[in-house]
C-alpha positions, 0 to 999 in steps of 0.5 A: 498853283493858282497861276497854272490853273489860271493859265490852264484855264486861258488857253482853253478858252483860247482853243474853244474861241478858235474852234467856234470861229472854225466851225463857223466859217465851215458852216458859212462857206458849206451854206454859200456853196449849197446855195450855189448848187441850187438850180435857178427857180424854173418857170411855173407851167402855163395853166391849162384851161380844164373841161368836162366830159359830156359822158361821166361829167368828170374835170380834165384838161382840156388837151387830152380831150376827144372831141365830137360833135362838138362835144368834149369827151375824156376818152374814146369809149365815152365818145359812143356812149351818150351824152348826159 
């Protein structure tokens, strides 16, 4: 009885091991093909210079700015209004 048991127990030992190694291997090749999906790091944007509005004193890029008399400006209503 004791060498049926024996056995019994070594086979199942045996299937654990197997199925370890399996779930493993899966786990392995599942992180390789994510990382292969992955895109490529792009390119951080450029930084843009930032500048104030003559009116309300707010921050902006200094893109989107309306421009007059040599003023920056974050809209074209602050344009007619006076500066600070």
């Amino acid at each position: 009885m004791s060498r049926i048991l024996f056995w019994i127990a070594l086979i199942a030992l045996v299937v654990m091991a197997v199925r370890s190694k399996l779930r493993a291997a899966v786990r392995r090749s599942q992180m390789e093909a994510q990382q292969q999906q992955r895109p490529a790091p792009s390119q951080p944007a450029e930084i843009e210079a930032m500048t104030q509005c003559a009116h309300c004193g707010m921050y902006f890029p200094s893109s989107e700015a309306v421009r007059a008399d040599g003023l920056d400006y974050c809209s074209p209503g602050h344009v007619r209004l006076p500066p600070r």
